[in-house]
Every structure is written in structure tokens, then in C-alpha cells.
C-alpha positions as CSV (number, residue, x, y, z in Angstrom):
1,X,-110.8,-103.7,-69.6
2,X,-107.6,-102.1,-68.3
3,X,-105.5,-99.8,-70.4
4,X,-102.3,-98.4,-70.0
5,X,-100.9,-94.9,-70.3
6,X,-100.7,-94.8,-73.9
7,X,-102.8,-93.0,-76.3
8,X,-101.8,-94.9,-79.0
9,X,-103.8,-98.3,-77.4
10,X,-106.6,-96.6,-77.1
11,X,-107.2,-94.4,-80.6
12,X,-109.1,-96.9,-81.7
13,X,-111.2,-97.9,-79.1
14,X,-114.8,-97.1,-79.2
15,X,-115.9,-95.9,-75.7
16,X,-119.6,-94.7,-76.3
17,X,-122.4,-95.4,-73.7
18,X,-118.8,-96.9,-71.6
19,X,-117.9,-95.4,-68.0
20,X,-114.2,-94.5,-68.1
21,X,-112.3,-94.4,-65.2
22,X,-109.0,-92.4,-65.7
23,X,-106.5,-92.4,-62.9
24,X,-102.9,-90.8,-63.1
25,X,-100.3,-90.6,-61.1
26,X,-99.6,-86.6,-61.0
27,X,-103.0,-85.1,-62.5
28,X,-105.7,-86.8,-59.9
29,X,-103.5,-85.8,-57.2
30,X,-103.6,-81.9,-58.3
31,X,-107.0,-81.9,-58.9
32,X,-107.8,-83.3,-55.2
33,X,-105.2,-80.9,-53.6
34,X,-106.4,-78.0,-55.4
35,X,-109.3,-77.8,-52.8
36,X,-109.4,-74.1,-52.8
37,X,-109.6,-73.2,-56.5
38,X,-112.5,-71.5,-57.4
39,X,-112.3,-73.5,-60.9
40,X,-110.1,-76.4,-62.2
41,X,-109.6,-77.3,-65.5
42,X,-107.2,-79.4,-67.2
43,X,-104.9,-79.6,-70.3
44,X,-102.2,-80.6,-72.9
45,X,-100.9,-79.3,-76.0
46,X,-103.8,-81.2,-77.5
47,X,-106.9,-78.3,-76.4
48,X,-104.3,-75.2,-75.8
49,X,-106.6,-72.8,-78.2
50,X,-109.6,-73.9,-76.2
51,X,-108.0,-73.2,-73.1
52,X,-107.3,-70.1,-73.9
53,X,-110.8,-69.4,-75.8
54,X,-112.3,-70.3,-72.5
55,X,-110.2,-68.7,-69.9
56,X,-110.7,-65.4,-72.0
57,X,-114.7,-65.8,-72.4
58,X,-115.0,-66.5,-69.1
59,X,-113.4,-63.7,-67.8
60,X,-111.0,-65.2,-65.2
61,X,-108.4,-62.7,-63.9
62,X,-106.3,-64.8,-61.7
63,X,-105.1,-67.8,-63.2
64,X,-102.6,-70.2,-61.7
65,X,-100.6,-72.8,-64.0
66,X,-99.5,-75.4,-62.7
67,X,-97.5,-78.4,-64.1
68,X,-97.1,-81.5,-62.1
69,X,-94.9,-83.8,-61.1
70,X,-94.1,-87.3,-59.3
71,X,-93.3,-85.6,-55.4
72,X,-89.7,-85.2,-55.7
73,X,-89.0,-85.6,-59.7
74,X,-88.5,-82.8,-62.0
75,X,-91.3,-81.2,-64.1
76,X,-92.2,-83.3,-67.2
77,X,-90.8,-81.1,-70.1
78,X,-94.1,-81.6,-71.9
79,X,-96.2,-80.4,-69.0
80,X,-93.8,-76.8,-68.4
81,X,-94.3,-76.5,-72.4
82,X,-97.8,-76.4,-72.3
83,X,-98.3,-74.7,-69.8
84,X,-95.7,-72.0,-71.5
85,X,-97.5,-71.9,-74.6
86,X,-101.1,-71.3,-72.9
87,X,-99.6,-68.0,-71.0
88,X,-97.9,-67.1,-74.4
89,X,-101.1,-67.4,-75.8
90,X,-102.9,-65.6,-73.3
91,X,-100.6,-62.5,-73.6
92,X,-100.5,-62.6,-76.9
93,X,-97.3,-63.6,-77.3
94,X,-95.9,-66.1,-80.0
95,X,-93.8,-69.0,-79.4
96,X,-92.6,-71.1,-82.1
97,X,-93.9,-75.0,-81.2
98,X,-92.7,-76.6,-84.0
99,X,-89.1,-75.6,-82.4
100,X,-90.3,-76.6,-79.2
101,X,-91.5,-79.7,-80.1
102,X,-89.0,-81.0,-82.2
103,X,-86.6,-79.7,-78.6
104,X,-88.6,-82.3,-76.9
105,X,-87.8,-84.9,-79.2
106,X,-84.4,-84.8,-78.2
107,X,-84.6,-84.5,-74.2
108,X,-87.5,-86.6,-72.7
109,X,-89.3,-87.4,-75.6
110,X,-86.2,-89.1,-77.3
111,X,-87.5,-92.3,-75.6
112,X,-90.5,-92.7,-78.2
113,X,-87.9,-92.5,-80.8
114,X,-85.7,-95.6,-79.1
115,X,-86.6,-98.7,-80.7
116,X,-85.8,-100.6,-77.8
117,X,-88.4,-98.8,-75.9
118,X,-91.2,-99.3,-78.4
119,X,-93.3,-101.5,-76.2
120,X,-93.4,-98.9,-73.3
121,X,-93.4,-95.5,-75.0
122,X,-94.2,-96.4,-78.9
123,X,-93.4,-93.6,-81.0
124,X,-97.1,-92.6,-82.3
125,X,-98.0,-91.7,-79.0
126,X,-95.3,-88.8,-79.2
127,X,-97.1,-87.5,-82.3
128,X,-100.6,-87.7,-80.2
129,X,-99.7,-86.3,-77.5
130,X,-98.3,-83.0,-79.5
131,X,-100.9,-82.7,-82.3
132,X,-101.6,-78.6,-81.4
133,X,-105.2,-78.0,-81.0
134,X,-106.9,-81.5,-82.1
135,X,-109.8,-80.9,-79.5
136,X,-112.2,-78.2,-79.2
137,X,-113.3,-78.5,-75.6
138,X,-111.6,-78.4,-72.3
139,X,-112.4,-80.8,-69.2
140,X,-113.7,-79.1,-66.2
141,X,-113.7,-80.6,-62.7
142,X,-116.4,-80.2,-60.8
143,X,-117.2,-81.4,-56.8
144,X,-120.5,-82.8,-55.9
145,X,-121.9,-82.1,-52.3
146,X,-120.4,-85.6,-51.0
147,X,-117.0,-84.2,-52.5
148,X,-116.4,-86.5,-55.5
149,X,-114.8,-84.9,-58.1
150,X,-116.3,-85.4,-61.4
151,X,-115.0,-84.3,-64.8
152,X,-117.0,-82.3,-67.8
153,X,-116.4,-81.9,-71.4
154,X,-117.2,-78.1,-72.2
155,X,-116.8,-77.5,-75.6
156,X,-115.8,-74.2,-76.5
């Protein structure tokens, strides 16, 4: 089956003992051009505390954040937030999200709240895709010796 970019479709789908092929049109492309990282590993508002539990356990010292973008668009909002919020975190610093958040609601995100837009961006995937801290893990990519990129849940 082929599913779109939308949480929402695919909340309810059960996926166990499946192979999942997730592509995206900004993410993939980081992850292959980010061929001299010593680690990647990826994230949304969903796993920020993990993120941040993991980076600190592991003892990484030099950390690049980077958000992504279509080549020539402006950062997604959502992406520059996160990634915010993680270096807030890791300097101990506070930021209010529910402030944030609800900013988002009005710039980019406004579209989930359009009822004419419902069938592209329906308005539950907003909420999933800014639930704070719903997952416990973060996703690692990894390269095999033929250079595939693989991707591992590492719960935290």
C-alpha cells in the first residue's frame, strides 16, 4: 500500500512484521548529504526529550542542527522550532511551546485549520505532529558497507 504524508492516515494502521519504506522530500536528502557526520539522527517535536536524553548520555560535544528545506524555499517553521527547542533544552534553557505552538497555528500551520484544505492537510495531523514528547526513542541512521542507509529505533 501507498500512503501519503499524513499522520493522521496512518494512526491506525497496524505495521507489525510489515517493511516500511519512508521517503521524503527534504529528510532523505539530508541524511544522504550528510556523508561526513560521525552520527545522524533524526527528529520532531514528537521525541525532543529523547533527543536530548540521548545526545547528553552519549556524550556528543559537537552537535550540528539542522532543519531542512525544499532547495530554494524557506525553512519549515515547524522544523526551526524544533530544532530551537532541542538547543533550549540542551542549555538548559526554557522556551514556552505552548506559545510556540499555538504561533504556528497562525503562520504555516493555519492551513490545517482551513476547511477547505481538509483533504490535504486535515487538522488532526497538526495536533500529531506537535504532541511534545509522545515517543521515547530516537531514530538513528546507520550506513552498511555497500553504503545503504538504514534507520534504528534506539529507545532511550
Amino acid at each position: 500500500m501507498i500512503f501519503g504524508n499524513s499522520p493522521s492516515q496512518i494512526e491506525n494502521i497496524d505495521f507489525s512484521g510489515k517493511t516500511v519504506v519512508h521517503t521524503t522530500s527534504c529528510g532523505t536528502q539530508g541524511i544522504v548529504n550528510a556523508i561526513n557526520a560521525r552520527e545522524i539522527i533524526t527528529g520532531s517535536l514528537v521525541n525532543t526529550i529523547a533527543i536530548v536524553e540521548y545526545i547528553k548520555s552519549s556524550k556528543i560535544d559537537d552537535i550540528s542542527l539542522v532543519s531542512l528545506a525544499r532547495p530554494g524555499e524557506e525553512l519549515f517553521e515547524e522544523d526551526e522550532l524544533c530544532a530551537n527547542y532541542i538547543k533550549a533544552l540542551l542549555e538548559n534553557e526554557n522556551i514556552d511551546m505552548e506559545i510556540e505552538i499555538e504561533k504556528l497555528k497562525k503562520s504555516r500551520g493555519a492551513r490545517f485549520f482551513d476547511e477547505s484544505m481538509q483533504q490535504e492537510f486535515p487538522e488532526r495531523d497538526f495536533y500529531l505532529c506537535t504532541e511534545l514528547n509522545k515517543f521515547d526513542f530516537i531514530l538513528k541512521a546507520t550506513r552498511d558497507t555497500n553504503e545503504m542507509i538504514h534507520i534504528e529505533k534506539v529507545k532511550i
